[in-house]
C-alpha positions in Angstrom: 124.3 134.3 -91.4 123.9 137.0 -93.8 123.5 141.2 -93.8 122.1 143.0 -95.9 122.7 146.4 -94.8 120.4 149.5 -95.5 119.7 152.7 -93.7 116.6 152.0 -92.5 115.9 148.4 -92.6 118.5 145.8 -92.6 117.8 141.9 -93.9 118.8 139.2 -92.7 119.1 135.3 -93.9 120.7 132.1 -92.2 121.7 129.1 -93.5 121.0 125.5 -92.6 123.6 123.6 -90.5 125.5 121.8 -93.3 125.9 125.6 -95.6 123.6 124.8 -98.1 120.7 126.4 -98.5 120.3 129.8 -97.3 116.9 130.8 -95.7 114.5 134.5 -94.5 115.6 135.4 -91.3 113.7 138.8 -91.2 114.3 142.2 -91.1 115.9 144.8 -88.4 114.3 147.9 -88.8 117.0 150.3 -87.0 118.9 153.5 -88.3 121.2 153.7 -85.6 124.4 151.4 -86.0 125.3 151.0 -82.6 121.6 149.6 -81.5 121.5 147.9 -85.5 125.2 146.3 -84.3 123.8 145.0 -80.6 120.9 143.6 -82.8 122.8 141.9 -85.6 125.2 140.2 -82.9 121.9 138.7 -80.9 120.6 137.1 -83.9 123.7 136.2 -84.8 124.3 134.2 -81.0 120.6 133.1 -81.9 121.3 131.3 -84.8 124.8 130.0 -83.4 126.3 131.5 -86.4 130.1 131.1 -87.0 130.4 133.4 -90.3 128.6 136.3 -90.7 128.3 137.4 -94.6 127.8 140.8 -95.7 126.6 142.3 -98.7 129.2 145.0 -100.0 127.4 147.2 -102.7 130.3 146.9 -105.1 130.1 149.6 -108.2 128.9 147.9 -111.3 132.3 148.9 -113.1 133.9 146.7 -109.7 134.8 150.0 -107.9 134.2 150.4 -104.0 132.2 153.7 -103.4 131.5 155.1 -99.8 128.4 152.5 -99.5 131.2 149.5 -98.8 133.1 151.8 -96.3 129.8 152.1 -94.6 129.4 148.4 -94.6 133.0 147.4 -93.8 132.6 149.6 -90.9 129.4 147.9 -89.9 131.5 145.0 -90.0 134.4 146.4 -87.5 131.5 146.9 -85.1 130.3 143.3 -85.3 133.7 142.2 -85.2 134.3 144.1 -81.4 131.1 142.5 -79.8 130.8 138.9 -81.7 133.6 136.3 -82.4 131.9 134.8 -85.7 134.1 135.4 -88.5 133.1 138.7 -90.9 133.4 138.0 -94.6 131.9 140.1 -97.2 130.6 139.1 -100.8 129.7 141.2 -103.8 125.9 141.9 -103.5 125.8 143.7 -107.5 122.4 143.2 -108.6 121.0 141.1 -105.1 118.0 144.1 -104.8 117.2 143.7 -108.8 116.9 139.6 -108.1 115.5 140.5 -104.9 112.3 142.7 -107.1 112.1 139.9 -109.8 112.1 137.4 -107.2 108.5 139.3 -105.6 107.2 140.3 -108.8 106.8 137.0 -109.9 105.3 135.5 -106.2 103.1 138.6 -106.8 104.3 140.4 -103.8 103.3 144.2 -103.7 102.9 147.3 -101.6 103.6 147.1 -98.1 104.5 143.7 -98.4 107.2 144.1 -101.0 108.8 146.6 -98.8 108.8 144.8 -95.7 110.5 141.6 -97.6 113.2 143.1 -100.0 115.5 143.7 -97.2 115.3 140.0 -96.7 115.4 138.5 -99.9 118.3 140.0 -100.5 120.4 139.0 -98.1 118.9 135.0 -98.5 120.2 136.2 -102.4 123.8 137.3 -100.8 123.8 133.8 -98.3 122.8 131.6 -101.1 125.6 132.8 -104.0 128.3 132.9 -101.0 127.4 129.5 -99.7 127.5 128.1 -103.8 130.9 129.7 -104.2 132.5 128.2 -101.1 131.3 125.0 -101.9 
């Protein structure tokens, strides 16, 4: 399973049983982490997950900013009230492929919103599950 953490809406992706193809999940739609943390660790026991990826906004120039604190500290959280593993990948560019990705499905508006969230994290899933195959 993968996070993509925001401060409003947070997306979420799962993958198939045999790690190979990530898939939409949906969206969590909750600013406060404790009730964001109890909701991530539900579909996480959902979805039987045994990893749970997130997306650490990583600097373009490769530095860690207070966005991946944030996010690593998300993680502790998890980590207390779930026993899948936490791992994090390098999310660099996952909302820019996340807007090409809609523009070209012709997804606009509301819509877009509502879906972004989500894309990316299939977007964080996918490029964790091909570099751990």
């Amino acid at each position: 399973m993968s996070v993509d953490y925001g401060d409003s809406r947070t997306g979420i992706a799962v993958s198939d049983k045999s790690n190979t193809l990530a898939s939409p999940y949906g969206v969590i739609k909750e600013s406060y982490k404790p009730k964001l943390v109890d909701k991530i660790v539900s579909a996480a026991i959902e979805n039987g997950a045994e990893k749970i990826v997130i997306g650490l906004p990583v600097n373009m120039d490769g530095s860690h900013g207070y966005r991946c604190a944030e996010c690593k500290e998300l993680g502790d959280m998890i980590r207390e009230k779930c026993s899948a593993e936490i791992v994090y990948q390098d999310e660099r560019l996952t909302t820019v492929m996340a807007h090409g990705i809609l523009s070209e499905n012709n997804v606009r508006g509301k819509k877009r919103k509502d879906h972004i969230d989500t894309v990316s994290a299939v977007i964080i899933l996918q490029s964790y599950l091909d570099k751990n195959k």
